[in-house]
LUMLO-826153 format. One record per residue: residue number from 1; residue in one letter; z, x, y of N, C-alpha, C in turn. Coordinates in steps of 0.1 Angstrom, whole numbers, plus 5000, padded with zeros to 4 digits. Layout:
<nodes>
{num NUM | residu A | n_z Z | n_x X | n_y Y | ca_z Z | ca_x X | ca_y Y | c_z Z | c_x X | c_y Y}
...
</nodes>
This chain:
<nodes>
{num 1 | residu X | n_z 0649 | n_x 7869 | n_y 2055 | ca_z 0640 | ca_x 7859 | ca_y 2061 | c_z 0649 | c_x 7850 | c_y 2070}
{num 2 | residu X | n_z 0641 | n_x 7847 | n_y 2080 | ca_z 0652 | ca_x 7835 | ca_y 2089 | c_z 0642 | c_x 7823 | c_y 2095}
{num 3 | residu X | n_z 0652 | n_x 7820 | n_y 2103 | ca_z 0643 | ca_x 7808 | ca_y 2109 | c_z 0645 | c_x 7807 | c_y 2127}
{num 4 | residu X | n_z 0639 | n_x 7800 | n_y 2139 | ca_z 0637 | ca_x 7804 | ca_y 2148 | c_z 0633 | c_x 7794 | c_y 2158}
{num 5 | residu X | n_z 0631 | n_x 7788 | n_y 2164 | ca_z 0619 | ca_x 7776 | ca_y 2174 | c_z 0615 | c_x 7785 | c_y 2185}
{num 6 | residu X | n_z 0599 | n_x 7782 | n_y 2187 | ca_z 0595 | ca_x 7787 | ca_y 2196 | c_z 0582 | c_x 7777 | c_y 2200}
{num 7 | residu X | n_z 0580 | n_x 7776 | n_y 2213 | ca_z 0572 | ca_x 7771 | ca_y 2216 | c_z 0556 | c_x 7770 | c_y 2213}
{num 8 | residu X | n_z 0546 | n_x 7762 | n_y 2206 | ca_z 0535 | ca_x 7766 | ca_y 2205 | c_z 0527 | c_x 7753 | c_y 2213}
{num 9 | residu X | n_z 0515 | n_x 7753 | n_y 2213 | ca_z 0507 | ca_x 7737 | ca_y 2214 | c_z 0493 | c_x 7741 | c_y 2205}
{num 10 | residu X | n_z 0490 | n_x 7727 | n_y 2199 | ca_z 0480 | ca_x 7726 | ca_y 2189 | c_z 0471 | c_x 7713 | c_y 2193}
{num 11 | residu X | n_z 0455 | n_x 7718 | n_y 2194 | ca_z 0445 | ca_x 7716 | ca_y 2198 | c_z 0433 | c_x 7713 | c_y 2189}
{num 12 | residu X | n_z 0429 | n_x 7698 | n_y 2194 | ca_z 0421 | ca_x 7696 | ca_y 2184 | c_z 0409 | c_x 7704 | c_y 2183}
{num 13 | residu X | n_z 0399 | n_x 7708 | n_y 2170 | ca_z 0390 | ca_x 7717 | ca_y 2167 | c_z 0384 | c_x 7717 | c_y 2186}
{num 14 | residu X | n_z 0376 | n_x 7709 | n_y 2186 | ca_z 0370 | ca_x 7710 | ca_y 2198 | c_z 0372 | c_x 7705 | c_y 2212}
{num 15 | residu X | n_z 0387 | n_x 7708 | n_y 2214 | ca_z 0398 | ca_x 7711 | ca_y 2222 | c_z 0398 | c_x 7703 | c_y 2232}
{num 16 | residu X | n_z 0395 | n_x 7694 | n_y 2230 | ca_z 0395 | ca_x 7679 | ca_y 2238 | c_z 0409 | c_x 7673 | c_y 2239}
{num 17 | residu X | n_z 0415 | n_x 7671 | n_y 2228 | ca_z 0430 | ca_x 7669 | ca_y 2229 | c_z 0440 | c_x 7679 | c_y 2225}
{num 18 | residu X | n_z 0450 | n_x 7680 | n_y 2232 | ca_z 0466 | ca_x 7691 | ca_y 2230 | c_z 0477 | c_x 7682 | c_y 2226}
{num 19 | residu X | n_z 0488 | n_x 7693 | n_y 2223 | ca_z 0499 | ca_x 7688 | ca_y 2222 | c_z 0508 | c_x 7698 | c_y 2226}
{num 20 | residu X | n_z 0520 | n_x 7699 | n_y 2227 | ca_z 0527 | ca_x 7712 | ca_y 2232 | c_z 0543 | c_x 7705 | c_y 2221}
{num 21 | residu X | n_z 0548 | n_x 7713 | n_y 2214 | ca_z 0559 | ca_x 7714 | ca_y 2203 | c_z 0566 | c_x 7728 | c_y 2206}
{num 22 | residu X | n_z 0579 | n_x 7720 | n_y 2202 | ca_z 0586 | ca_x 7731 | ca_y 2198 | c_z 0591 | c_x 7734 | c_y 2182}
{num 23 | residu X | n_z 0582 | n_x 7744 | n_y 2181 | ca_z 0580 | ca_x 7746 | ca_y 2166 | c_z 0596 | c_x 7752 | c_y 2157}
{num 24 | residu X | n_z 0600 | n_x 7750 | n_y 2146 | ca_z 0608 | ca_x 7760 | ca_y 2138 | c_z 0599 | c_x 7770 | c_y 2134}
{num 25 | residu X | n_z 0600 | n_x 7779 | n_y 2133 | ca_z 0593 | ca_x 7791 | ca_y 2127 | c_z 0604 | c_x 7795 | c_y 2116}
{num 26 | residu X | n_z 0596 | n_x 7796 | n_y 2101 | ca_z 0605 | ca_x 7800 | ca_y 2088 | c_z 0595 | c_x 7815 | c_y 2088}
{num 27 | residu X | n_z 0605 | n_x 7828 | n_y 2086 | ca_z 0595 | ca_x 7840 | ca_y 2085 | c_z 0587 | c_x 7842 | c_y 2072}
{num 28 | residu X | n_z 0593 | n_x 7834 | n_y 2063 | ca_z 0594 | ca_x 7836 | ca_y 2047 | c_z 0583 | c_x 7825 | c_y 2046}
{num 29 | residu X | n_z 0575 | n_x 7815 | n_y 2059 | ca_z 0566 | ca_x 7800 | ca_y 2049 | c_z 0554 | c_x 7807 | c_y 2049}
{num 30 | residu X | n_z 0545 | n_x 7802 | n_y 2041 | ca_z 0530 | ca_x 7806 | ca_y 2038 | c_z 0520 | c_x 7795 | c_y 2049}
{num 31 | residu X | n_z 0528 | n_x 7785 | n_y 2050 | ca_z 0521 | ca_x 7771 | ca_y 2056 | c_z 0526 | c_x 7766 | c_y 2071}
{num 32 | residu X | n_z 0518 | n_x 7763 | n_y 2079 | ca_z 0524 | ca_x 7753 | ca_y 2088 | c_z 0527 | c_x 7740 | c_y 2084}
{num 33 | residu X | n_z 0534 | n_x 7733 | n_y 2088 | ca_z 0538 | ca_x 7717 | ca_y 2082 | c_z 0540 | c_x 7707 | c_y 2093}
{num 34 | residu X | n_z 0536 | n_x 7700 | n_y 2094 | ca_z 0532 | ca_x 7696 | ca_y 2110 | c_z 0533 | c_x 7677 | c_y 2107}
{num 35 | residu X | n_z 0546 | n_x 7671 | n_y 2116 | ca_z 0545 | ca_x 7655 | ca_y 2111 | c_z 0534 | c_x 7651 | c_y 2112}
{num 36 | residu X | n_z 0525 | n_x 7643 | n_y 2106 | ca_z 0509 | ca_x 7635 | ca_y 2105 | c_z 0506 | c_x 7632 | c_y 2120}
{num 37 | residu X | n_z 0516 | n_x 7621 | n_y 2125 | ca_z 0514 | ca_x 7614 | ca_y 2132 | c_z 0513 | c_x 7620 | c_y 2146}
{num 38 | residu X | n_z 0519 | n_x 7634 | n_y 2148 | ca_z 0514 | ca_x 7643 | ca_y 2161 | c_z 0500 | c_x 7644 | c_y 2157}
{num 39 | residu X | n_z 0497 | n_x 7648 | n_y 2149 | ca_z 0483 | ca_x 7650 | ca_y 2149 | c_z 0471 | c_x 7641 | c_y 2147}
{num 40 | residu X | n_z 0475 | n_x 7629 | n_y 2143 | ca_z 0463 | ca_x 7619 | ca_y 2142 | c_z 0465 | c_x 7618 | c_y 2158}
{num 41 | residu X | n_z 0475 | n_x 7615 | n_y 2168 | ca_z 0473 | ca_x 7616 | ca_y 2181 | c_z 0468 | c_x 7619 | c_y 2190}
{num 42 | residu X | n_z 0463 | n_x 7634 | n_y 2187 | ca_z 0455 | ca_x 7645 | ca_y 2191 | c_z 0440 | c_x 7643 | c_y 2180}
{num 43 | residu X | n_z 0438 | n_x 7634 | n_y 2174 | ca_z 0424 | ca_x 7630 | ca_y 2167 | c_z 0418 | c_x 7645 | c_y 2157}
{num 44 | residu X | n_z 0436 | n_x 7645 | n_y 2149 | ca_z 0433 | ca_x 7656 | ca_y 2137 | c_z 0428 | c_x 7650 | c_y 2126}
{num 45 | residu X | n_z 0424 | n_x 7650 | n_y 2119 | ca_z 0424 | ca_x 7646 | ca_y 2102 | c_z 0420 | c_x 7653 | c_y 2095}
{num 46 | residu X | n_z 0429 | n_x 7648 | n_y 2080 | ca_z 0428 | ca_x 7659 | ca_y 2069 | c_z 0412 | c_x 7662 | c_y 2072}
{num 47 | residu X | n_z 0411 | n_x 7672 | n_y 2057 | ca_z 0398 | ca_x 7682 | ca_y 2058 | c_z 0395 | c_x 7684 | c_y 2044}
{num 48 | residu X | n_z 0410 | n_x 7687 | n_y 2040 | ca_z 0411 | ca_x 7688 | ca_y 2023 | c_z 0426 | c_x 7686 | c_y 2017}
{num 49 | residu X | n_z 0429 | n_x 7687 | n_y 2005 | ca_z 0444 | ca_x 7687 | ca_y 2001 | c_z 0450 | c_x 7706 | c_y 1993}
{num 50 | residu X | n_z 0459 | n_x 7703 | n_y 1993 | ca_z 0466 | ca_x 7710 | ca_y 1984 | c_z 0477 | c_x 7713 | c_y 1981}
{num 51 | residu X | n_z 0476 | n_x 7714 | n_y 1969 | ca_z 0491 | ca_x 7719 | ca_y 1957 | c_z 0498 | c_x 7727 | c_y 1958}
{num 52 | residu X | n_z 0512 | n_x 7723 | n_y 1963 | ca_z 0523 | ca_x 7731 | ca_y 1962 | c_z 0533 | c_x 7727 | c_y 1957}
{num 53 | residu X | n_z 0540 | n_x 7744 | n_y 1949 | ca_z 0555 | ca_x 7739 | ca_y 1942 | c_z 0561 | c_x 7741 | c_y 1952}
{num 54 | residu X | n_z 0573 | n_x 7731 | n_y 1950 | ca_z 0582 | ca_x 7728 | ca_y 1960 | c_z 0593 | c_x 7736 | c_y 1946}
{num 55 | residu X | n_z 0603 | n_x 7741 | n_y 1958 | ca_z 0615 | ca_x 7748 | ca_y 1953 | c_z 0622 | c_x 7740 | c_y 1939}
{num 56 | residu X | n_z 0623 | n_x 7731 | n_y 1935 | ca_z 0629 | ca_x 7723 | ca_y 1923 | c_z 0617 | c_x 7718 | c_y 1912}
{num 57 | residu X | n_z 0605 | n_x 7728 | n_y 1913 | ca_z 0596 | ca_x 7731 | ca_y 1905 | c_z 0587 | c_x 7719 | c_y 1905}
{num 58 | residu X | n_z 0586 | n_x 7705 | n_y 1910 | ca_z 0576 | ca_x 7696 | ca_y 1914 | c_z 0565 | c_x 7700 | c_y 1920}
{num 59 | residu X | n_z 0558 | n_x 7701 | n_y 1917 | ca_z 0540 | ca_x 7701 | ca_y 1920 | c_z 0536 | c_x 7683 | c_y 1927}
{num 60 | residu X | n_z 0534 | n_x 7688 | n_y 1945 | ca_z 0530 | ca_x 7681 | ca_y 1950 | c_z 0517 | c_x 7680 | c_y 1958}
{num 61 | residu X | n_z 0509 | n_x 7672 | n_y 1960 | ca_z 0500 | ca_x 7670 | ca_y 1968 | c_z 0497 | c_x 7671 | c_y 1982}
{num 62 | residu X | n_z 0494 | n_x 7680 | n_y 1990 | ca_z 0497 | ca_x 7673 | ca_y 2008 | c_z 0484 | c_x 7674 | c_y 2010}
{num 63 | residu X | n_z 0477 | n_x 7664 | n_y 2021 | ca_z 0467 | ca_x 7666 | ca_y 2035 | c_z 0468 | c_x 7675 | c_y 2038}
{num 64 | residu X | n_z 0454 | n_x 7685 | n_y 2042 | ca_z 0455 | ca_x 7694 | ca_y 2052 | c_z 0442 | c_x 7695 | c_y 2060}
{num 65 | residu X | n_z 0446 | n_x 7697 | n_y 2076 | ca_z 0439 | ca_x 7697 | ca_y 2087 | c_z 0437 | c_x 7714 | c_y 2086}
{num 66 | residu X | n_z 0429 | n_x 7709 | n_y 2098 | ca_z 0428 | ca_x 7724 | ca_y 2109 | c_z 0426 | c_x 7720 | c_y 2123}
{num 67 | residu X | n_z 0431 | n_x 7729 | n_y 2132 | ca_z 0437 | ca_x 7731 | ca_y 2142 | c_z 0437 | c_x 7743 | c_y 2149}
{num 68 | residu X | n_z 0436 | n_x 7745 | n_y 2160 | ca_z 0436 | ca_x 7754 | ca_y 2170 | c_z 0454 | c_x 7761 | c_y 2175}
{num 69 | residu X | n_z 0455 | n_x 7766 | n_y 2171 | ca_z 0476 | ca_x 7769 | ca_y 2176 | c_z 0467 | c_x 7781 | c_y 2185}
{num 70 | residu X | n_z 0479 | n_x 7777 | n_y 2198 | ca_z 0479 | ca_x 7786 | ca_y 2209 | c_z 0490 | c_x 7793 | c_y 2209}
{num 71 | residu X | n_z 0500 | n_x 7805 | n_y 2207 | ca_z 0514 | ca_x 7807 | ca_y 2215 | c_z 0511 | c_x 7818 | c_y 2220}
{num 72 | residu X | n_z 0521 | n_x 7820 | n_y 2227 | ca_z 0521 | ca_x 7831 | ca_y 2237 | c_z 0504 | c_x 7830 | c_y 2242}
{num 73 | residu X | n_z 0503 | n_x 7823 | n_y 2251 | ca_z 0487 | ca_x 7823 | ca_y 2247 | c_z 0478 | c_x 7827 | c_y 2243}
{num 74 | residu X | n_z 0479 | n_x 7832 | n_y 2231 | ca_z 0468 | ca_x 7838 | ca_y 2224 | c_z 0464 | c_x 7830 | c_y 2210}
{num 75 | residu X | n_z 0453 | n_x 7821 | n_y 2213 | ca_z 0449 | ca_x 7809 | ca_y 2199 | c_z 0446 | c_x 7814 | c_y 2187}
{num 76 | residu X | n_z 0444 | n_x 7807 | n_y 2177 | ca_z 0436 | ca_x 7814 | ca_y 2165 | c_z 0437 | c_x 7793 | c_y 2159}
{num 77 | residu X | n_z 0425 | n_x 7795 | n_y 2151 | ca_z 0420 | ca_x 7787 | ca_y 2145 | c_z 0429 | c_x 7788 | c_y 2126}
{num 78 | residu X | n_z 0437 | n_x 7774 | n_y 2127 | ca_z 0447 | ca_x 7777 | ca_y 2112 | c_z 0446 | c_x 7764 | c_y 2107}
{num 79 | residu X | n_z 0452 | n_x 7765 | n_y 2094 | ca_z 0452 | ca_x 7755 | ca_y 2081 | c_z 0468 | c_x 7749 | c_y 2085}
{num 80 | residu X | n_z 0467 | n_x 7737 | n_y 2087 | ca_z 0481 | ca_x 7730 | ca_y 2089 | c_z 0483 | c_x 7722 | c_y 2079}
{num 81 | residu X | n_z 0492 | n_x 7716 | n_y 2072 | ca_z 0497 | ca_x 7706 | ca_y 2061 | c_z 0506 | c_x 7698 | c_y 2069}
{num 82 | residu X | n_z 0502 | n_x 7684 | n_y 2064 | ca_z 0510 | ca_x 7674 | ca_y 2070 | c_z 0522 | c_x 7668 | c_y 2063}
{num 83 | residu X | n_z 0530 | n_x 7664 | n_y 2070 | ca_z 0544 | ca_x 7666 | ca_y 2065 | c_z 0548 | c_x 7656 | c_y 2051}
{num 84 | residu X | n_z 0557 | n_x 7662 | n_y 2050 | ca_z 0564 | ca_x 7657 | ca_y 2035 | c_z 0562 | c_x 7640 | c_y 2030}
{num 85 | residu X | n_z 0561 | n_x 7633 | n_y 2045 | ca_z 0561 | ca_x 7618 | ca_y 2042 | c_z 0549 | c_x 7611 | c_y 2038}
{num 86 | residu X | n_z 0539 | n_x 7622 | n_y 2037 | ca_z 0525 | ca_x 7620 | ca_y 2028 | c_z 0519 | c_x 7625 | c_y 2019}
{num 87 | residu X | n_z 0532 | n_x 7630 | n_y 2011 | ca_z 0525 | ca_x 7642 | ca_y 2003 | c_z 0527 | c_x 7631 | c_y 1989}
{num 88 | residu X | n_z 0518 | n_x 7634 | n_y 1977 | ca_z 0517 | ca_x 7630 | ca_y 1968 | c_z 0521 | c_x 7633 | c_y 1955}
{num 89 | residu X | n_z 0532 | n_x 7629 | n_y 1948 | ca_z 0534 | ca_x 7639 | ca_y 1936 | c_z 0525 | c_x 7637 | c_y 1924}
{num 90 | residu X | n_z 0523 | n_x 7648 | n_y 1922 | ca_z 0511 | ca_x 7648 | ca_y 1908 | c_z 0520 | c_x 7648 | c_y 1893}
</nodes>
């Protein structure tokens, strides 16, 4: 597994607002993870939460949105989690 940056931009549901990032891509994540504050910008907000172990066996809480990702231009409608600085330990 590796890791990578590549360009994407993420769109709010009803694509009124963008953003254009240069993403890290991990080949090995289950999740996108996306700092909060790009996305309340673009007028995202959470949707719902959920539970993940983190590597040192902690069970934490995060926000999660959805969002439209475009790359290479081709979109698809995905589950984003907001970043580590609002996540909640249970």
């Amino acid at each position: 597994m590796g890791t990578f940056n590549w360009p994407i931009r993420l769109e709010s549901m009803d694509g009124a607002k963008s953003l254009e990032i240069e993403a890290m891509v991990d080949t090995g994540a289950s999740y996108t993870i996306v700092p909060g504050k790009l996305l309340t910008d673009i007028g995202i907000s959470p949707i719902d939460k959920i539970s993940l172990v983190l590597a040192d066996g902690r069970t934490v809480q995060y926000p999660m949105e959805e969002a439209r990702a475009i790359i290479c231009g081709r979109g698809i409608y995905t589950l984003l989690v907001l970043d580590a600085d609002h996540a909640r330990a249970l």
